[in-house]
C-alpha positions in Angstrom: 0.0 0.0 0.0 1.4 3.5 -0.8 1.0 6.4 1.0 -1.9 7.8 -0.7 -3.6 4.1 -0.5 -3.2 0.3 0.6 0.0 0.1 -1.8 4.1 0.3 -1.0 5.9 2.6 -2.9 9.9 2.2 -2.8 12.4 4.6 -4.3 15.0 2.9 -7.3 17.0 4.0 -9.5 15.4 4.6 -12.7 17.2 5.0 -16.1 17.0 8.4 -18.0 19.3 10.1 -20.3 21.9 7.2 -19.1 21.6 8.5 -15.4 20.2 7.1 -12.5 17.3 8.7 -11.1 15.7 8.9 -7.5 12.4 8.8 -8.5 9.8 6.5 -6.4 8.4 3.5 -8.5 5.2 2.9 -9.7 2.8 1.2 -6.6 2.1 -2.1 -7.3 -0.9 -3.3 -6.0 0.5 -5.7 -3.3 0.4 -4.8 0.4 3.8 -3.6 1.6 6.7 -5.8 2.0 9.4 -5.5 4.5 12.4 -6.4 2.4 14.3 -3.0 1.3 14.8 -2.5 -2.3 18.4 -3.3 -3.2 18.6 0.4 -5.3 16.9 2.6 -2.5 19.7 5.8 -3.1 22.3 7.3 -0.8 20.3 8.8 2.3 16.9 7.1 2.3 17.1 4.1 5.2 16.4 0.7 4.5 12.2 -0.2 5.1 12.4 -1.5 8.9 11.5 -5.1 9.7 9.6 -3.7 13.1 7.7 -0.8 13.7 10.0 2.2 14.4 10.1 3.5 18.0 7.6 6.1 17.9 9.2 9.8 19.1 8.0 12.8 18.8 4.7 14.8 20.5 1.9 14.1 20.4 2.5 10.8 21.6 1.2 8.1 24.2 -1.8 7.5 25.5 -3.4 10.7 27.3 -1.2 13.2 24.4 -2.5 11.6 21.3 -6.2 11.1 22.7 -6.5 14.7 23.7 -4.9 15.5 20.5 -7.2 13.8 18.4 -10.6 14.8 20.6 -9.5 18.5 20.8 -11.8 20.7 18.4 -10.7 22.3 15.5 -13.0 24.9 14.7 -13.1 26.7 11.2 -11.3 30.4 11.4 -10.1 33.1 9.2 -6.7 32.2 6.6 -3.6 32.2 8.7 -5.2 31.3 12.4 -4.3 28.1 14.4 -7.1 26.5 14.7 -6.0 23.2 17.3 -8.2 24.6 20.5 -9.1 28.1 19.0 -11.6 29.9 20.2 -13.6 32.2 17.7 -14.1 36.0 19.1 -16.2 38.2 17.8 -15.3 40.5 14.5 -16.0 43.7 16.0 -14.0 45.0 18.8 -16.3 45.9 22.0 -15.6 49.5 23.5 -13.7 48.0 26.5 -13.0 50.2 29.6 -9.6 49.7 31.5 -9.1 46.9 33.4 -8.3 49.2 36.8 -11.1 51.5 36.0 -13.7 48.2 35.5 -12.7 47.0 38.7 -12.5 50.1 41.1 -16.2 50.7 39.4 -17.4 47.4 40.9 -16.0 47.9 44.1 -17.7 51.4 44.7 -20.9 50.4 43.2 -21.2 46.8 45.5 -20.2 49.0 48.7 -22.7 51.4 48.1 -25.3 48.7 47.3 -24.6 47.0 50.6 -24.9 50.3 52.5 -28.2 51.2 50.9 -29.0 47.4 52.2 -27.9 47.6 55.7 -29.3 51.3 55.6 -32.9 49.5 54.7 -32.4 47.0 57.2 -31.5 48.9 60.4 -34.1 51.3 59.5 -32.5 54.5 58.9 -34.7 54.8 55.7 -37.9 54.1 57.4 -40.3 51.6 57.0 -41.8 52.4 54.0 -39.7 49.3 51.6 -41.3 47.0 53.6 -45.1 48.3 53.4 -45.6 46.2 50.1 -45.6 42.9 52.1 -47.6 43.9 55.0 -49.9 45.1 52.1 -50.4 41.6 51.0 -49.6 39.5 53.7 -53.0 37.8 55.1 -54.1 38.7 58.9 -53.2 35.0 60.3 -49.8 35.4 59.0 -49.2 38.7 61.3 -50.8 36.8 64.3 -48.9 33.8 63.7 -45.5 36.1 64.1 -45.7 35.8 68.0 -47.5 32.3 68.6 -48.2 29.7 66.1 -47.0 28.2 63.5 -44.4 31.1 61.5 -43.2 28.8 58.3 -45.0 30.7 55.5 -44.7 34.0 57.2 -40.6 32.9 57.5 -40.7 31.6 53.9 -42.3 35.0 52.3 -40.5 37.3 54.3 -37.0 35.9 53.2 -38.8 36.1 49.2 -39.2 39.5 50.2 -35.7 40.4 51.1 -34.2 38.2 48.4 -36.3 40.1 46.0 -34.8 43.4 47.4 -31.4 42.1 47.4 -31.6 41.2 43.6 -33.1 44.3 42.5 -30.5 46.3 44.3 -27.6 44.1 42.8 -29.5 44.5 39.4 -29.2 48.4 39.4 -26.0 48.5 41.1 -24.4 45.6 38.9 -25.1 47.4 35.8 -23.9 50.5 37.0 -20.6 48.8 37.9 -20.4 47.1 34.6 -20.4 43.8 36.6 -21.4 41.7 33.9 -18.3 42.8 31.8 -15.9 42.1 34.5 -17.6 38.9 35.0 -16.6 38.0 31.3 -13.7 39.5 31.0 -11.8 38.0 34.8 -13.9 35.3 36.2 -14.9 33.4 33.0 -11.2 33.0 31.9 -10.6 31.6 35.0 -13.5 29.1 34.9 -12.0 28.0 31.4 -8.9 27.2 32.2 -9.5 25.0 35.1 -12.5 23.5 33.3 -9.7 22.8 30.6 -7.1 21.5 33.2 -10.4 18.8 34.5 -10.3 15.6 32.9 -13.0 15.5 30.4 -15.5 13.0 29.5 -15.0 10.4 26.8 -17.0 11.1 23.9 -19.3 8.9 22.4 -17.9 6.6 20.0 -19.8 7.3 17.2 -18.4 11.2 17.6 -14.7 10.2 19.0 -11.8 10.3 16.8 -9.9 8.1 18.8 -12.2 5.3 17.8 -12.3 5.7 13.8 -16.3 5.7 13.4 -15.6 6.7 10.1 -13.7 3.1 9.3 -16.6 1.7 10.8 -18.9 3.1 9.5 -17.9 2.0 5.4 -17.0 -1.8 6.7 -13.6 -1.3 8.4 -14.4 -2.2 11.9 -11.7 -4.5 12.4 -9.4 -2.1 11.2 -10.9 0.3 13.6 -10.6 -1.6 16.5 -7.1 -2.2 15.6 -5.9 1.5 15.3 -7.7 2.5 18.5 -6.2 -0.2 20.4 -2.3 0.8 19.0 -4.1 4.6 19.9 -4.8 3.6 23.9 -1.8 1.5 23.9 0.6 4.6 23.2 1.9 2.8 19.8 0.7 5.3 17.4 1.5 9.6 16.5 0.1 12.2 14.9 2.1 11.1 11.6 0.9 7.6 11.9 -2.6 9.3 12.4 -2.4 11.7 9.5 -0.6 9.1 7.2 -3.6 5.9 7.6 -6.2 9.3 7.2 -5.4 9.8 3.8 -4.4 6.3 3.2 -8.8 6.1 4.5 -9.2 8.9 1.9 -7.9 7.1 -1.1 -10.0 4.2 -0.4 -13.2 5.7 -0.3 -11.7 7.8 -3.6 -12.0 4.3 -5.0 -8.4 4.4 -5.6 -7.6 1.4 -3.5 -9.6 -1.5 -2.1 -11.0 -1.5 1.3 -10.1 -5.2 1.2 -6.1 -4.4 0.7 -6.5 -1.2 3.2 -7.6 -3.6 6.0 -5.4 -6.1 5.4 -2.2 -3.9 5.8 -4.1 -2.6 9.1 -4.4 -5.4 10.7 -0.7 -6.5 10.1 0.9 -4.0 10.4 -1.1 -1.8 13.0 -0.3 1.5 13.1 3.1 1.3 11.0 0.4 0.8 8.2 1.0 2.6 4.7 4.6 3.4 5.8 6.5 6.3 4.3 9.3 4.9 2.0 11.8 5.3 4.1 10.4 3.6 6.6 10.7 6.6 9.0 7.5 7.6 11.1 8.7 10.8 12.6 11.3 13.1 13.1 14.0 12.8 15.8 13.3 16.5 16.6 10.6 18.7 16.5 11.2 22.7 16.4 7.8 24.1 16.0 4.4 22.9 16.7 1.7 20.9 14.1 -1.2 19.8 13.7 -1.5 17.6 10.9 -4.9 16.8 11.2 -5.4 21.0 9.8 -2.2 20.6 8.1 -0.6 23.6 10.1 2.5 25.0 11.7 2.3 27.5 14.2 5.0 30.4 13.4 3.5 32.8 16.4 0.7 34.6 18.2 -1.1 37.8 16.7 0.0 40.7 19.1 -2.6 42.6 20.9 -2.4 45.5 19.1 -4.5 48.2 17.9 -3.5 47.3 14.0 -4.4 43.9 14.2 -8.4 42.6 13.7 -9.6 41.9 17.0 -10.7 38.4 15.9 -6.7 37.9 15.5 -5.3 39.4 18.4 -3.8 36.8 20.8 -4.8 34.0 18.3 -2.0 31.5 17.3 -0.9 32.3 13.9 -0.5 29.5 11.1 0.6 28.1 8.0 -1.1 25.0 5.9 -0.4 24.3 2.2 -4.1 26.0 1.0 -2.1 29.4 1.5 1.3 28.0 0.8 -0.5 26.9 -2.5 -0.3 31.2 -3.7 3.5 31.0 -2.5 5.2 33.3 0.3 7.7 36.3 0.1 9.7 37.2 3.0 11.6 39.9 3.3 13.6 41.0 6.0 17.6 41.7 6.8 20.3 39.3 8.2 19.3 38.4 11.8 15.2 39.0 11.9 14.4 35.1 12.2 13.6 34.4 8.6 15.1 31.2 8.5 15.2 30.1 12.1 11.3 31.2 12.9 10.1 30.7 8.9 12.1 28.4 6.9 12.7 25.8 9.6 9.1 25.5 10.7 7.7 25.1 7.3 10.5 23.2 6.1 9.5 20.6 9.2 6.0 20.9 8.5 6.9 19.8 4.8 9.0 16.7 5.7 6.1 15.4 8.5 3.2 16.0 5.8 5.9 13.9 3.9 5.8 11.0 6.0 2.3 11.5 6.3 1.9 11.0 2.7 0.6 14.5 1.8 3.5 15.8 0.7 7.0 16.7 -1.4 9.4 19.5 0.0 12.3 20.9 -1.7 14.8 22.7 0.3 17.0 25.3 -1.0 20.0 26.9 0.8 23.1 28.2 0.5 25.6 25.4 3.4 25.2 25.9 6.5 21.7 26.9 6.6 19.9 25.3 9.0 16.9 24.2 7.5 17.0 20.7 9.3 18.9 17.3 10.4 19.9 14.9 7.6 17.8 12.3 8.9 14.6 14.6 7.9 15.0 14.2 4.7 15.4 11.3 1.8 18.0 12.4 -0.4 20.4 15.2 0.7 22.5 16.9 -2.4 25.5 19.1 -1.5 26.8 20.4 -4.2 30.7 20.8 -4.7 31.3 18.9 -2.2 34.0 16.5 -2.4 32.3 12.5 -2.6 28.8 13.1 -3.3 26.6 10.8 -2.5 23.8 12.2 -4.8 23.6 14.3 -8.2 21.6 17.3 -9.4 20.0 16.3 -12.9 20.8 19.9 -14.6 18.5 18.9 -17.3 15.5 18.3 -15.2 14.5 14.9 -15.8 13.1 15.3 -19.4 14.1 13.6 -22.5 12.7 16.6 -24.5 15.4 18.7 -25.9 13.5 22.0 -26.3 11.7 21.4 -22.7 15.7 21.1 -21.2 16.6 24.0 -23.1 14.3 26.4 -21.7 14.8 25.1 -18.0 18.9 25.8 -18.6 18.2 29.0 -20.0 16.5 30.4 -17.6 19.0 29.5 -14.8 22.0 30.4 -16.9 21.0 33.8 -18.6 17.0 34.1 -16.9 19.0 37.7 -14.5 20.0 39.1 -17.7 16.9 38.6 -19.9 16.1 42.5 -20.7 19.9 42.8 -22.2 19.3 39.8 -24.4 17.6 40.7 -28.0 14.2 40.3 -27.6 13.9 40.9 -24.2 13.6 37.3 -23.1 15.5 33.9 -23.0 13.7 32.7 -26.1 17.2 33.0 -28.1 19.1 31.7 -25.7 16.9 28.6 -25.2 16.8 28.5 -29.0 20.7 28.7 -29.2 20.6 25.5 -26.6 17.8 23.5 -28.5 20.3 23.4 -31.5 22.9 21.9 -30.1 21.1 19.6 -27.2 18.7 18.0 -29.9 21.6 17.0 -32.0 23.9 15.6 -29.4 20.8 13.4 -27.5 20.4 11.9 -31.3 23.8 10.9 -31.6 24.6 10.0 -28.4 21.4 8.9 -26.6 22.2 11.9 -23.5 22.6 15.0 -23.6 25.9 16.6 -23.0 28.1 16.9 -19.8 29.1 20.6 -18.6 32.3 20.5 -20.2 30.9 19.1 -23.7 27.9 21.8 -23.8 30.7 24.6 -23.2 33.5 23.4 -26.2 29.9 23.0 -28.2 28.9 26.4 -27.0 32.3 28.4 -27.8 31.9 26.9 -31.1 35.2 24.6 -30.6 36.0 22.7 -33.8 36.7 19.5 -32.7 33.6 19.0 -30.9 31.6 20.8 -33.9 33.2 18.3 -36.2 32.8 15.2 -34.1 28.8 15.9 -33.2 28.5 16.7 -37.1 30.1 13.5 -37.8 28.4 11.6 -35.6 24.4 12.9 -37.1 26.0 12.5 -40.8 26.5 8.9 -39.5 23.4 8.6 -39.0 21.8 10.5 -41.9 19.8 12.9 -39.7 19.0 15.5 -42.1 16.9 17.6 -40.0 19.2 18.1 -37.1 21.8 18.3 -39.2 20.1 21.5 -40.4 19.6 22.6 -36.5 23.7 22.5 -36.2 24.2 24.5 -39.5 22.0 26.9 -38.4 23.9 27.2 -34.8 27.2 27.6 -37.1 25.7 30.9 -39.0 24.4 32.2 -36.3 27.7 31.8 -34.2 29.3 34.1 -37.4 26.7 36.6 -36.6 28.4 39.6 -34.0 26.2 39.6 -30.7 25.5 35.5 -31.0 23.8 34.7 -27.5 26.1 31.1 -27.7 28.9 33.2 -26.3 27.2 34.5 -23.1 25.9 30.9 -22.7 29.4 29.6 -22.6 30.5 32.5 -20.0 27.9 31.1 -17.5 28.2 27.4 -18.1 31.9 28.3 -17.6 31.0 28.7 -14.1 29.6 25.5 -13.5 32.6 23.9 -15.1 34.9 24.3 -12.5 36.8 21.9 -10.2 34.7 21.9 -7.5 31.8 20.5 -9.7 33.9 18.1 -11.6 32.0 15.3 -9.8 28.3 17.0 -10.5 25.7 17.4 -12.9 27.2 14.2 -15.1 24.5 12.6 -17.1 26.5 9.6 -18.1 24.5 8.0 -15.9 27.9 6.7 -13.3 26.2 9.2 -10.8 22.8 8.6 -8.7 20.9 11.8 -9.7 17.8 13.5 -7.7 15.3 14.4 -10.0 12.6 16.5 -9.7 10.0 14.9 -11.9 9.2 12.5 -8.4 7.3 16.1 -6.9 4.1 13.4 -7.4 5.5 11.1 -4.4 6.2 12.5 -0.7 10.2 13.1 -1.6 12.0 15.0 0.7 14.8 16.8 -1.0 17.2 19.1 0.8 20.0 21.0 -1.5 23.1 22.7 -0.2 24.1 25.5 -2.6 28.1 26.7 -2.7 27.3 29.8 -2.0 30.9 30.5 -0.5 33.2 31.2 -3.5 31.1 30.2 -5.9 28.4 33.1 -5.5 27.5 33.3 -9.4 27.4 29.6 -10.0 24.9 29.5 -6.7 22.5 31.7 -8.0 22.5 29.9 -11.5 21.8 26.9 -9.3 19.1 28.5 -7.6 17.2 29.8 -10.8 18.0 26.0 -12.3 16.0 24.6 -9.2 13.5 27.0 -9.4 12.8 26.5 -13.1 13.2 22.6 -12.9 10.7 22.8 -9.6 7.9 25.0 -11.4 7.8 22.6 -14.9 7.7 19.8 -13.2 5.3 20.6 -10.7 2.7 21.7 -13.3 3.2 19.4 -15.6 2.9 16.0 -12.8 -0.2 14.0 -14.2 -1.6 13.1 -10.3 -1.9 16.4 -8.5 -2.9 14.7 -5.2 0.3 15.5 -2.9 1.4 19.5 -2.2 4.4 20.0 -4.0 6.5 22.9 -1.9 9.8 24.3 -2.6 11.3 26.5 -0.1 14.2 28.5 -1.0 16.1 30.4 1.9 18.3 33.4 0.2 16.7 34.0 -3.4 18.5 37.0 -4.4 19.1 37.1 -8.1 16.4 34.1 -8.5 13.3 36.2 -9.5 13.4 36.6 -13.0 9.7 37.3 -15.5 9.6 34.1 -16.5 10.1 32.3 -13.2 7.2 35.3 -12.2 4.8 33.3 -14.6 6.2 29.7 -12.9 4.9 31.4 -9.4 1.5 32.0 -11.2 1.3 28.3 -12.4 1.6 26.5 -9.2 -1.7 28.0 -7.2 -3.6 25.9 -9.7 -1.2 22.8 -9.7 -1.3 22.2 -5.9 2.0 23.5 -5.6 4.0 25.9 -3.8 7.0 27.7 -3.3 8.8 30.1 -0.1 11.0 32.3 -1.0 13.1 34.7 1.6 15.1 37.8 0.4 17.6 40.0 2.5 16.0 43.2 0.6 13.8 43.7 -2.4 17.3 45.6 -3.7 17.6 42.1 -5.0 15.0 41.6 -7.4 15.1 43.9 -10.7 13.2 46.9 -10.1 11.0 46.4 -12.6 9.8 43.0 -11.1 9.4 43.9 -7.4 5.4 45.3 -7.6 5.3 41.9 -10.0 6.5 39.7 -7.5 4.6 41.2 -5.0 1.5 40.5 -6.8 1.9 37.3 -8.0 2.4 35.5 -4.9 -0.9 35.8 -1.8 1.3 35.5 1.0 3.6 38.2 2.0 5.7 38.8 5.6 7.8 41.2 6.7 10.4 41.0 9.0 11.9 43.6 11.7 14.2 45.8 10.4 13.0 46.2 6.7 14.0 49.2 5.3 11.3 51.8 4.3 12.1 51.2 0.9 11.5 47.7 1.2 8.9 48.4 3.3 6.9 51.2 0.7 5.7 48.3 -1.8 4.4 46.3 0.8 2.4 49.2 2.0 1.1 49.4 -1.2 0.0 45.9 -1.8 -1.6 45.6 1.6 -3.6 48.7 0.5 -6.0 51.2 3.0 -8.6 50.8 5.5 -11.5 53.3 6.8 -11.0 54.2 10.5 -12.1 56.2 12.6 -10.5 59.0 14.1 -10.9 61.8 16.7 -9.9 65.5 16.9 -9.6 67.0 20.2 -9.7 70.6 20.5 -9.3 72.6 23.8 -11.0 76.2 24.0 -10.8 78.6 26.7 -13.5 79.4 28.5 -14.6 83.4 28.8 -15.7 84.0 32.3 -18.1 87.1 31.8 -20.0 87.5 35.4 -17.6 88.5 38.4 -18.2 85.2 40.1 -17.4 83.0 37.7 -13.8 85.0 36.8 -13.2 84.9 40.5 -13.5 81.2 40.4 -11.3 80.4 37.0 -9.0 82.4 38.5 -8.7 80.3 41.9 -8.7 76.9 39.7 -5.8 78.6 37.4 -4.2 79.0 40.6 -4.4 75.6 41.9 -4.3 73.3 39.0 -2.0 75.6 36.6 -4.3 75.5 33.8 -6.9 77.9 32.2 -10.2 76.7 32.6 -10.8 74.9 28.8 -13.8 72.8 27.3 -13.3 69.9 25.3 -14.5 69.9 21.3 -14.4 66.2 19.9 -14.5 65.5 16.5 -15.2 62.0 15.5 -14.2 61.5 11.4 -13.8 58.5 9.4 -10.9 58.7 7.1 -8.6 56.1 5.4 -5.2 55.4 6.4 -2.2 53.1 5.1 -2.8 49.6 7.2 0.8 49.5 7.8 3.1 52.5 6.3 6.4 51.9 5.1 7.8 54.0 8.1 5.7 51.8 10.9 7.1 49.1 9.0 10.6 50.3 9.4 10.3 51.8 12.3 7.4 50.4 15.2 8.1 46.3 14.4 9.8 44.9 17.7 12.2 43.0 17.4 10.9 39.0 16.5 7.8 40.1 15.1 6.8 40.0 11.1 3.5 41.4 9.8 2.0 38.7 7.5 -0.6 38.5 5.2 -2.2 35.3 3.6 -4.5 34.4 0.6 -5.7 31.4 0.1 -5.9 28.9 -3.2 -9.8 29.9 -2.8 -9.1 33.5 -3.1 -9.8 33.8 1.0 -7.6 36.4 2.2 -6.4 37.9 5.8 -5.6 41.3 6.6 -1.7 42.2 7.0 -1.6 40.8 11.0 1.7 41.8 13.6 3.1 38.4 14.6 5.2 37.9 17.4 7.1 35.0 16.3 8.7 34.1 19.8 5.6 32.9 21.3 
């Protein structure tokens, strides 16, 4: 059973272009088997005989019960919703907290005088005539002999009727009510939280899988909520059998296959590839039942909605699905309170079977343990263990020369004639087509540059080589390549300046496609692969960013062009200065419809053309930025986040003109002892529209680890720009 059904899906080594390629095979329809696959690639562990030690919260017994039982309510884009509570949209005109409570003091003190002022008389006895009114005679005689239960029972009415009505008036003159909500029901919550609470029925408890029993699955049921109360089972196993559940009743797999594995294997059922049911170590919080990571809490401030403020704040792949920007300097937490959640959220929905992650970074970035991820490529570094396929995958010569000239020449597009990389790719598709024909692959680095700087001998031998052949109509394709090298401004010879940068030393051992190299490819985005690429961003700076634009152009082909759509395809890149060209723009735009998404982090919008930035803002739904932003940087965002109405209020103090002799003898005994004139207040109340967050209070009022971050979702849903405090 795979992860999206009752099927095991094993990573091997598939041929293409010569190389061998990581890619995940196709599911056969047997249940899974224990025994690893003898060409699972460098990094992935071996399938496990036993069920892997489960680690990793929520875990155990009382954890993953309450985990499962605790309600996730629906919220607003961006909002955590494990345990949230909704609040209302509108903000209620609160009244400080000291001034509330002093208010309820006075007011219960002066009730209880007017009470014991009733009492002992001092009021007379008039509050009591309305009960001697309608009292009957025998009731007054009984009060000194007799039997004095009714009078004793209606007297006491009496009083507590009093008592009530005096708290009534004097509780809503001390805003009572308000305090009540705002102190003592808090309270209440929380220890009503901290209580044990009652099991839930079955037929509503997660814990007890009612919906495998109710679509003939009981067995299987029984069987996942013993390994649940038996502390056997996580939230990954949870999530993973879920959507395993899901495929079945998409009549994708049998229920006869799903329960099968259930029942032998428990809940190590529908294991991930590699085997691996969790992470050794967890960084941020999830919930993979709402597919979230919590980055923060919404600070309780004035600029955020009041149905944000203290709410946890969130990210799941429905607003990773319109892709995220961050912006923000060297320092301000981008990759240690953005990248690394996400990045961990990618790998769990991974194992759970919902998911493939690409990680991008420069070395040393810590965007998590080796052990998180399946294949880990560090490129020019000595001994690799695994390749990057610089052609993408594809056996189509014009598709690999687009995707290569993108990342070699995509930055410098406007210089190039035409304004594009259409030459360029052109230039590449004239000599890649003819060298696959001749020699079944396309050409190494150092083959593609002598073809590029138009070096005889490897002109002659590649011409030799399709006359061999009698390939007439490639054969045309190189002649044309030869006239237009002749021709003064020939694209060719910036193409061979940039590949010159990949063929260096350090990258002798890299992008070979001779196929004596294991090479990660990213036509497997439609199985949960977790990828994780080092860039060599020290010394080789250039050649990084080429990289960067390679994976990025690679990631947004393949994602849109996978035939099952089913798992979130996410590719985070930490540091994409240089990266964000027009046509990786329209790549960005693709994705939101292919279930696909990409992160992308920048130091300053200084790196992205100027003519792309308000692009790049619009094409992606989710935008954050960091503390420290310049106001530059921080103008366009105030511009995409656009204006709100509020209201505002214009105080204006005016002397009073004492006219009688009186009343100038008195202002002049108050300026005396408070210092002031004697003023009256003029309010004016206006509704205006104002900036939601100006490029100076972006520069200038973010604390320090706090981001304001705006979401959108694949639906179009959107979220105001909210100030997260990404400490908490």
């Amino acid at each position: 059973m795979d992860t999206e059904g009752t099927q095991d899906a094993q990573h091997t080594a598939q041929p293409s272009g010569g190389a061998h390629r990581i890619e995940p095979a196709v599911p056969r329809p047997a249940v899974p088997r224990t025994p690893p696959s003898p060409t699972v690639p460098p990094g992935v562990p071996a399938m496990p005989t036993a069920p892997p030690a489960v680690a990793g919260p929520p875990g155990g017994q009382p954890a993953l019960l309450s985990w499962l039982r605790t309600p996730r309510p629906s919220a607003s884009p961006g909002i955590w919703t494990y345990g949230h509570r909704p609040r209302r949209a509108e903000e209620p005109d609160r009244v400080p907290a000291r001034q509330l409570i002093s208010g309820a003091i006075v007011s219960f003190l002066c009730g209880w005088l007017l009470w014991s002022l009733l009492w002992n008389g001092y009021l007379g006895p008039y509050w009591y005539w309305p009960l001697q009114l309608l009292r009957p005679d025998s009731w007054a005689a009984a009060r000194t002999s007799g039997d004095r239960t009714a009078f004793l029972v209606v007297s006491n009415a009496y009083y507590g009727l009093w008592i009530l009505g005096i708290a009534f008036v004097f509780g809503r003159l001390g805003r009572w009510p308000e305090l009540i909500r705002r102190f003592v029901t808090p309270l209440v919550r929380r220890l009503r939280d901290r209580a044990p609470a009652a099991a839930p029925e079955p037929a509503s408890d997660p814990a007890q899988w009612p919906e495998l029993r109710a679509h003939g699955a009981p067995d299987a049921a029984d069987r996942l909520a013993a390994e649940a109360r038996g502390g056997a089972m996580n939230d990954v196993d949870v999530a993973r059998i879920g959507r395993a559940w899901r495929s079945v009743r998409a009549g994708r797999n049998s229920l006869a296959s799903f329960t099968d594995t259930v029942l032998r294997h428990g809940a190590a059922a529908c294991a991930h590839p590699s085997g691996q049911r969790d992470l050794a170590r967890r960084t941020a919080r999830h919930d993979l039942l709402a597919h979230q990571v919590r980055i923060g809490t919404a600070a309780d401030h004035p600029r955020n909605p009041y149905q944000h403020r203290g709410c946890g704040c969130a990210l799941e792949p429905r607003v990773l699905g319109t892709s995220l920007l961050a912006v923000g300097p060297a320092g301000s937490g981008k990759t240690t309170r953005l990248v690394r959640p996400v990045v961990e959220a990618m790998c769990l929905q991974a194992l759970a079977g919902q998911c493939a992650v690409v990680a991008v970074g420069p070395a040393g970035a810590a965007l998590g343990p080796d052990d998180a991820f399946d294949v880990v490529v560090r490129i020019g570094r000595p001994d690799p263990d695994c390749d990057l396929d610089l052609y993408g995958g594809t056996t189509d010569p014009d598709e690999a020369s687009g995707i290569l000239a993108e990342a070699l020449v995509g930055d410098l597009a406007e210089q190039l004639p035409g304004g594009d990389s259409r030459r360029a790719a052109t230039a590449l598709a004239q000599l890649l087509g003819p060298f696959r024909a001749a020699h079944g692959r396309f050409p190494t680095v150092p083959e593609l540059r002598e073809l590029l700087d138009g070096a005889p001998s490897a002109v002659t031998a590649l011409r030799t080589a399709l006359e061999a052949s009698g390939d007439q109509t490639l054969l045309r394709e190189l002649d044309a390549r030869a006239r237009q090298s002749e021709r003064p401004g020939d694209v060719a010879l910036l193409l061979a300046d940039r590949i010159a940068l990949l063929d260096r030393p350090a990258f002798a051992a890299f992008f070979d496609p001779t196929g004596d190299s294991r090479q990660v490819s990213l036509r497997a985005l439609d199985h949960p692969l977790r990828v994780r690429i080092e860039l060599p961003e020290r010394g080789h700076a250039e050649a990084s960013r080429i990289l960067a634009r390679l994976v990025l152009a690679q990631f947004t082909e393949c994602a849109v062009a996978r035939a099952d759509r089913s798992l979130f395809a996410c590719l985070v890149v930490d540091e994409a200065a240089h990266t964000i060209t027009a046509e990786a723009l329209r790549g960005l735009q693709r994705l939101r419809s292919a279930n696909a998404g990409a992160v992308l982090t920048l130091r300053s919008l200084d790196d992205v053309p100027e003519a792309l930035r308000s692009a790049l803002l619009g094409s992606v739904g989710c935008r954050m930025a960091f503390a420290g932003v310049t106001p530059w940087d921080g103008a366009p965002f105030a511009e995409v986040w656009g204006k709100e109405w509020v209201e505002t209020r214009d105080v204006t103090d005016r002397q009073i003109i004492a006219h009688g002799a009186g009343m100038k003898a008195f202002h002049i005994v108050r300026q005396l002892v408070t210092g002031k004139a004697a003023t009256s207040k003029a309010i004016t109340v206006r509704t205006v529209e104002r900036e939601r967050w100006s490029a100076s209070d972006l520069a200038n009022a973010l604390p320090a680890g706090h981001a304001v971050l705006s979401v959108t979702t694949v639906d179009g849903e959107h979220a105001p720009p909210v100030l997260v405090d990404l400490r908490s």
